[in-house]
ZAMARGU-4260 file (C-alpha; in steps of 0.2 Angstrom, whole numbers, plus 5000, padded with zeros to 4 digits):
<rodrens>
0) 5539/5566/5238 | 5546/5585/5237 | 5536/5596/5248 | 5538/5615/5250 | 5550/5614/5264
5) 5562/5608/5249 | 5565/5623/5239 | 5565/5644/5242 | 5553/5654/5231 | 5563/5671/5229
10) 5554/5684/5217 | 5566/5695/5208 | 5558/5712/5209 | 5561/5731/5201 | 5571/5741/5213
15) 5560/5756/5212 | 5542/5749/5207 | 5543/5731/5217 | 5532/5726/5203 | 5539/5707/5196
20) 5555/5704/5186 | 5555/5692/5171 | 5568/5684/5163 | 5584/5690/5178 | 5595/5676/5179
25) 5599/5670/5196 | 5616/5660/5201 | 5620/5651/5217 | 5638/5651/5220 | 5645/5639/5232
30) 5660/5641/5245 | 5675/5645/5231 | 5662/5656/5222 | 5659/5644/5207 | 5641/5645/5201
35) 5632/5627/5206 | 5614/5630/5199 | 5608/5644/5187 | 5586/5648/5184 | 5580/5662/5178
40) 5564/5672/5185 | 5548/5668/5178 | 5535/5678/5172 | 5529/5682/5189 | 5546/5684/5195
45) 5547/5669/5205 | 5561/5660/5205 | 5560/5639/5216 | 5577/5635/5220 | 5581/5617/5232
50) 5588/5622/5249 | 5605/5619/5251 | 5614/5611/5266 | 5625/5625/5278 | 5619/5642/5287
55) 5623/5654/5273 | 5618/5653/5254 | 5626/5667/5241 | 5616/5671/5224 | 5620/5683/5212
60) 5604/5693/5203 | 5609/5696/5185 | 5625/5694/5176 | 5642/5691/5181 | 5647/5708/5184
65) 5634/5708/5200 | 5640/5706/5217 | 5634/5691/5225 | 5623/5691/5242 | 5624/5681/5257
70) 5609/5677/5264 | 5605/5666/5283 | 5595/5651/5279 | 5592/5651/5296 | 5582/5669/5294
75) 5575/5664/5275 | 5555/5663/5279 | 5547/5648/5270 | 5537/5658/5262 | 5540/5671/5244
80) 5557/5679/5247 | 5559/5696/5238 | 5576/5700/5230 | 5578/5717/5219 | 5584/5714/5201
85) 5599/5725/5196 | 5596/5742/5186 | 5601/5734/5170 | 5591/5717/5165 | 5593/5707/5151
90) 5581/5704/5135 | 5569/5688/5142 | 5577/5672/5135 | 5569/5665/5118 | 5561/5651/5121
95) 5572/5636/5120 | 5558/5621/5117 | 5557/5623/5098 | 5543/5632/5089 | 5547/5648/5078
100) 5559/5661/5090 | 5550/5676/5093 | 5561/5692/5094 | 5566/5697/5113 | 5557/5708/5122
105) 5567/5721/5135 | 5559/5726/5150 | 5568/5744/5152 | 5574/5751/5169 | 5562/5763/5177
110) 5567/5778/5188 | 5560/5784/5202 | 5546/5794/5192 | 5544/5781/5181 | 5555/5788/5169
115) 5567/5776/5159 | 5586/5778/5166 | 5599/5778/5153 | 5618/5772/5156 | 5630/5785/5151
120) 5636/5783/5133 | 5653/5776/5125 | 5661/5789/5115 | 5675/5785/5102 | 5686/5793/5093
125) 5693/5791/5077 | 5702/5802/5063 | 5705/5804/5046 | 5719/5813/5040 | 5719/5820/5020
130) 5730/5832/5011 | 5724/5847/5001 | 5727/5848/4984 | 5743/5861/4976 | 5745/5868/4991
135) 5764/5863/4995 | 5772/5874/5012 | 5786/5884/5004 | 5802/5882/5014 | 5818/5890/5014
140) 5829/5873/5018 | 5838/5865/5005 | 5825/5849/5005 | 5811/5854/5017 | 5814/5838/5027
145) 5817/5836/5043 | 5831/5828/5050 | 5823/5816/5065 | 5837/5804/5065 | 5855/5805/5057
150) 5856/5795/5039 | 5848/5797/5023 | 5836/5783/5013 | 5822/5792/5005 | 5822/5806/4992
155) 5816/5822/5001 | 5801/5831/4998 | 5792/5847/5002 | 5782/5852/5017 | 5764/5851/5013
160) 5745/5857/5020 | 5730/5844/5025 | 5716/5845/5039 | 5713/5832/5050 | 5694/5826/5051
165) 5690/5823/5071 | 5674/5810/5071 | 5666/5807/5088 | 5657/5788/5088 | 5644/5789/5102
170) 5637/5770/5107 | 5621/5770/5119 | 5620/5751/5127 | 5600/5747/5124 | 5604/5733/5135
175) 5610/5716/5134 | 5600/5701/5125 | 5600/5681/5122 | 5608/5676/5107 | 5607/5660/5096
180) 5604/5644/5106 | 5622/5634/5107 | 5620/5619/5116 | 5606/5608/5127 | 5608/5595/5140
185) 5597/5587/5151 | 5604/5580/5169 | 5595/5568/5179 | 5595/5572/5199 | 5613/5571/5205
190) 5620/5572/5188 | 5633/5583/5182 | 5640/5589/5165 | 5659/5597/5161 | 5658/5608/5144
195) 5670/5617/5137 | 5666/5632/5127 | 5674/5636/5111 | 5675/5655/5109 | 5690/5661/5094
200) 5680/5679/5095 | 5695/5687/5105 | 5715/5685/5105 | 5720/5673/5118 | 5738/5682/5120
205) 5730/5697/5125 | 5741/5705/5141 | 5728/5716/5144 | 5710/5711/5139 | 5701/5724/5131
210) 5680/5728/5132 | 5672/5719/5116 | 5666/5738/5110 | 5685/5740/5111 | 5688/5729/5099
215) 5676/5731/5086 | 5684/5752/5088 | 5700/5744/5081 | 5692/5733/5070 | 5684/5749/5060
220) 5700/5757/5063 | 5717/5756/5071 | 5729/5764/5082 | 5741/5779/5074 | 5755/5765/5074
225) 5745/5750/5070 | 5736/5736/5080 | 5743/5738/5096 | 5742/5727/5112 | 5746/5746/5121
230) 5743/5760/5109 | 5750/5779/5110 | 5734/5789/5110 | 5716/5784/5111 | 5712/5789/5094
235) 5710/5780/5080 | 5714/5782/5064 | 5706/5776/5047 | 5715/5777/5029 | 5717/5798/5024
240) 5709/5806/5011 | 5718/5814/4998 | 5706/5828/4991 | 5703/5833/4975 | 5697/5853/4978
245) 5694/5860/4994 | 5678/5853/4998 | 5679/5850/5014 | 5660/5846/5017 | 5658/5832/5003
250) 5675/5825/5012 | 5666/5824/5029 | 5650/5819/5023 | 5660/5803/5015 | 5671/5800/5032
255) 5655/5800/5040 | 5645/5784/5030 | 5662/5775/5027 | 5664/5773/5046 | 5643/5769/5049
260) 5647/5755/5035 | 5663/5750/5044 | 5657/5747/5060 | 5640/5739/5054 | 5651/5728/5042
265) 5662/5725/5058 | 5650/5721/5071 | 5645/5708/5057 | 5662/5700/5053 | 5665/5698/5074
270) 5647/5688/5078 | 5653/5675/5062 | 5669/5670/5070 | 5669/5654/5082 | 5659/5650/5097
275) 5651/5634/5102 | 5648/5623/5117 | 5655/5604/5118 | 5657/5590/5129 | 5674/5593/5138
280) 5688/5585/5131 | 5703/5576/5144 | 5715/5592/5139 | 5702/5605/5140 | 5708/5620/5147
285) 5703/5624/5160 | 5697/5641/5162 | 5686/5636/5147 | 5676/5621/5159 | 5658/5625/5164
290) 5651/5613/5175 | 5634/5611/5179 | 5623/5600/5190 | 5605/5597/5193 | 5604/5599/5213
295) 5585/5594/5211 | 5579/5579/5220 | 5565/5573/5209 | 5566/5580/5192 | 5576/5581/5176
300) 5585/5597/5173 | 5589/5603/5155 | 5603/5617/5154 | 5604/5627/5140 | 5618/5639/5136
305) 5616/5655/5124 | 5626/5669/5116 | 5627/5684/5125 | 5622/5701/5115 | 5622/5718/5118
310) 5613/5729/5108 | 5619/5748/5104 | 5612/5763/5097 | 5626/5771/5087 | 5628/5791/5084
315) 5640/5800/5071 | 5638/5818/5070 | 5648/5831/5057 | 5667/5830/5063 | 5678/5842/5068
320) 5692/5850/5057 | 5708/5857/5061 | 5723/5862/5049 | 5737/5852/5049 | 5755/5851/5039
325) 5764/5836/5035 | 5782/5834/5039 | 5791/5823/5030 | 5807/5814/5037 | 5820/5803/5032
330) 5821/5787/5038 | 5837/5781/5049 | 5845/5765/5050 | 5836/5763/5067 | 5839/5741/5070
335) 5854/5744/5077 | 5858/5739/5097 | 5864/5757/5100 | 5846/5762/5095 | 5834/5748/5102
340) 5844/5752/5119 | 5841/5773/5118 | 5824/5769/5114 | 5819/5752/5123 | 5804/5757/5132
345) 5797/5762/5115 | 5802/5747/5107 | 5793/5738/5121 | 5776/5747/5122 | 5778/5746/5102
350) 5785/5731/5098 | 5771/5722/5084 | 5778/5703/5086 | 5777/5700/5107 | 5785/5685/5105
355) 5801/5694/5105 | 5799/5701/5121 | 5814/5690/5127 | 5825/5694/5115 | 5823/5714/5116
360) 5823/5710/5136 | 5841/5701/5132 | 5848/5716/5120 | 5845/5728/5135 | 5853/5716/5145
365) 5868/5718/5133 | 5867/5706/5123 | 5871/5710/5107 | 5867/5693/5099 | 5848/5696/5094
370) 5848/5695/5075 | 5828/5691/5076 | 5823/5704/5083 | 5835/5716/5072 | 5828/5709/5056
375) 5810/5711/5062 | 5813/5733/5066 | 5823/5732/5048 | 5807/5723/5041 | 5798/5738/5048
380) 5807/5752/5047 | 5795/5766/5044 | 5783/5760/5059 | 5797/5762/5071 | 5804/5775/5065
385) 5786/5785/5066 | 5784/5777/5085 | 5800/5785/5088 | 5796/5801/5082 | 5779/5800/5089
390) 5784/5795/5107 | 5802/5800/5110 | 5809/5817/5117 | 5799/5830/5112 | 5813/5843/5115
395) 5821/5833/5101 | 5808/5835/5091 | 5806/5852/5093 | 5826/5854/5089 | 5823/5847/5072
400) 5805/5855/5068 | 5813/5872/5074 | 5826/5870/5059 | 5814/5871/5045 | 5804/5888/5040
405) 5789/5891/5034 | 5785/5905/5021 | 5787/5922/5029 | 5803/5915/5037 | 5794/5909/5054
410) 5801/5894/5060 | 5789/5877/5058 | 5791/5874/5078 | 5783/5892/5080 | 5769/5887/5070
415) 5764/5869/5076 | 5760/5861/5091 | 5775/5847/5095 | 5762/5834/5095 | 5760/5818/5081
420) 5743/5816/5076 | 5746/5803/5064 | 5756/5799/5048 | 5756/5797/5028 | 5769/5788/5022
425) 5785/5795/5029 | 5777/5811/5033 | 5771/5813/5052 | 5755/5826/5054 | 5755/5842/5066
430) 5743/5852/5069 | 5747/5871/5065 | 5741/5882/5080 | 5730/5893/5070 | 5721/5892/5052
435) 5727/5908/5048 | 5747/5901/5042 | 5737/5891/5026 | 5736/5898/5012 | 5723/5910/5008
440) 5711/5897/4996 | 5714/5884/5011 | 5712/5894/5024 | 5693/5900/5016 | 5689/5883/5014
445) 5692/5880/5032 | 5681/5895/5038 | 5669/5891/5028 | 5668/5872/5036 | 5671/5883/5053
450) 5656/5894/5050 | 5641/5882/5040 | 5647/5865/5046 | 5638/5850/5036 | 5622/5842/5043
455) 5627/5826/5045 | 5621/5812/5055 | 5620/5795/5055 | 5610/5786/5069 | 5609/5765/5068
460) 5609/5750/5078 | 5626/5737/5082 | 5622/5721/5090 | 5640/5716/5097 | 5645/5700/5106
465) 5651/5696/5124 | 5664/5685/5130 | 5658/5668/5136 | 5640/5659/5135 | 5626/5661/5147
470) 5617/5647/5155 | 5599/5643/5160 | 5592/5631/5169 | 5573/5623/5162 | 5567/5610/5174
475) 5555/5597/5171 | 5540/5591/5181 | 5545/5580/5197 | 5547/5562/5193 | 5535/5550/5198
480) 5538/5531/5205 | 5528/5520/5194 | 5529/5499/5197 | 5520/5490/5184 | 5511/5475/5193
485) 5511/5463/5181 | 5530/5465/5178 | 5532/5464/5196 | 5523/5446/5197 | 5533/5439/5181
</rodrens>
């Protein structure tokens, strides 16, 4: 028979008003720091944990990304323990024994005068590149294309005027919430259970992992040279616009709604990929096991393991414009060894199949047998080209940008910051330095943007996944000892 010398009672409290915390998930670690029992506060913040052997215990209050605390059992009272809850707390847990599911409920963070406390936003940034119709940039060369690189493939064109749309994406975490229900078990006393969760949400080759808001960024756009493990600037860029007149407001009104769509349709498309929770397999891998085990004496525990949400509130205010001219330049023969060696730390920071890491790292070596990775730049010639030009010298650049003139005979590297902002088929995007160098219809158009910008704004709500499941713990009531007499004489 259990008695209250058995367990600790902690009660998960607000940090400012001491009044109870629902629904905070509490963990005990054990000595390697792997979780060994998860429960989660009830409604009078109250948690009942069974002692555990040894002069320390360590707990985590709230989610992974809270550091544990040690505490003396030797100094624990036997009475109600308090522990603070973390500034952020979760969306209470729906209620996992059947019935209809009632939407979660948030206990919001209160400040100091009872005023809710806010998390500073994410902000991201994408862009939109689109030309302006008949308005070419007369040159005096005999093409108007710059010479980047020393060969000639294309046909040349003329230098030609745009804007480039700068959209700022503002995301307010509302907090975090429980998600669909994956998997149940129930674990007599002593018992324990390996499961393996299934998640093909994220790419597993990732070098370096990125935030899940992160992802759904590049899943609404991409980087300026594609979808990269390591991109070149933060921005990211969504198809351009080729305008009919110079309506620069319906232009930034439709950029606008096509990226709100985009990421609602996104934030979609990344909840229906693949995530369960099984029975562990022999060949599991093993950072995919989650063990648990009901360290109860007397009663069966069920563990239940959820998805894990965080709700946004998503901004889009009218974007920014800033004149630009498209350059176009030829493109070289550039899958070469003399080339990938020159330009190797591109290739590397660039290179769109990693599995020819190897090979690139044997060509700078000085190998000069590498005929995959050869066929793979000539396959895509136009992307590293543009990363070349994009990332390369920029003293370069400016050599070949200061060869070109724009009309009045001032040359283009005068007139432009020796910076690319994106590209349009073989033409690479730089800003001019003032608004003034369009022509005069474009140059109105863009004062008038400048001076009674649109009113647009679009204000929504993105429920996105997290990585992994989260666990709960329901116990049932203490199991009872019951001989049957008669059963006993037969």
């Amino acid at each position: 028979m259990s008695s209250a010398k058995d367990f600790w009672i902690f009660r998960i409290v607000h940090q400012d008003t001491g009044k109870p915390a629902q629904g905070v998930p509490v963990t005990v670690l054990d000595e390697a720091g792997n979780p060994a029992g998860h429960w989660v506060s009830e409604t009078d913040g109250t948690v009942t944990i069974p002692r555990r052997p040894g002069a320390r215990v360590r707990l985590r209050v709230g989610l992974r990304n809270e550091e544990p605390i040690e505490l003396s059992t030797a100094t624990l009272p036997t009475g109600i323990i308090d522990l603070a809850a973390p500034s952020q707390l979760p969306f209470a847990p729906p209620n996992p024994a059947g019935g209809p599911s009632e939407r979660p409920t948030r206990m919001p963070p209160t400040g100091r005068a009872g005023e809710a406390q806010e998390t500073p936003p994410h902000v991201v940034y994408f862009q939109r590149l689109a030309y302006l119709p008949d308005a070419p940039a007369s040159t005096t060369t005999s093409d108007g294309v710059a010479d980047f690189f020393s060969g000639r493939v294309e046909q040349p064109t003329s230098l030609h005027y745009g804007v480039l749309f700068e959209i700022e994406e503002v995301w307010q975490s509302l907090g975090v919430a429980w998600g669909e229900l994956l998997y149940s078990v129930s674990l007599t006393p002593g018992d324990e259970a390996r499961l393996a969760v299934l998640d093909g949400r994220w790419r597993k080759e990732t070098e370096h992992p990125e935030r899940p808001l992160q992802i759904l960024a590049r899943m609404v756009g991409t980087s300026m040279l594609g979808d990269l493990v390591t991109s070149l600037r933060p921005e990211l860029q969504v198809e351009p616009l080729a305008l009919a007149d110079t309506n620069l407001e319906t232009a930034a009104t439709e950029s606008i709604r096509m990226i709100r769509q985009r990421t609602e349709r996104m934030s979609h498309a990344l909840r229906r990929r693949p995530l369960g929770v099984v029975d562990a397999p022999p060949d599991a891998d093993r950072s995919a096991i989650r063990t648990v085990r009901n360290t109860t004496p007397d009663r069966v525990v069920t563990f239940h393991f959820f998805e894990p949400l965080e709700r946004f509130r998503v901004m889009l205010r009218s974007p920014r414009v800033r004149a630009v001219v498209f350059v176009p330049f030829r493109l070289p023969d550039v899958a070469t060894p003399e080339i990938v060696r020159r330009f190797s730390y591109i290739f590397r920071r660039t290179l769109l199949d990693r599995a020819l890491v190897p090979d690139l790292d044997r060509l700078i070596a000085g190998d000069d047998d590498a005929h995959r990775l050869l066929d793979h730049i000539a396959a895509n010639l136009l992307y590293y080209s543009t990363a070349i030009i994009s990332a390369g010298d920029p003293a370069a650049r400016h050599m070949s940008l200061s060869k070109l003139r724009v009309a009045g005979g001032a040359s283009l590297a005068s007139v432009v910051e020796n910076v690319v902002i994106g590209r349009v088929g073989n033409a690479v995007a730089l800003p001019l330095l003032a608004p003034r160098l369009l022509p005069r219809a474009l140059q109105d158009a863009l004062t008038a943007y400048a001076a009674n910008p649109p009113r647009v704004h679009e204000d929504f709500s993105v429920t996105i996944p997290h990585p992994g499941v989260w666990t709960t713990a329901q116990p049932d009531q203490p199991m009872s000892l019951e001989t049957d007499s008669e059963s006993a004489a037969g």
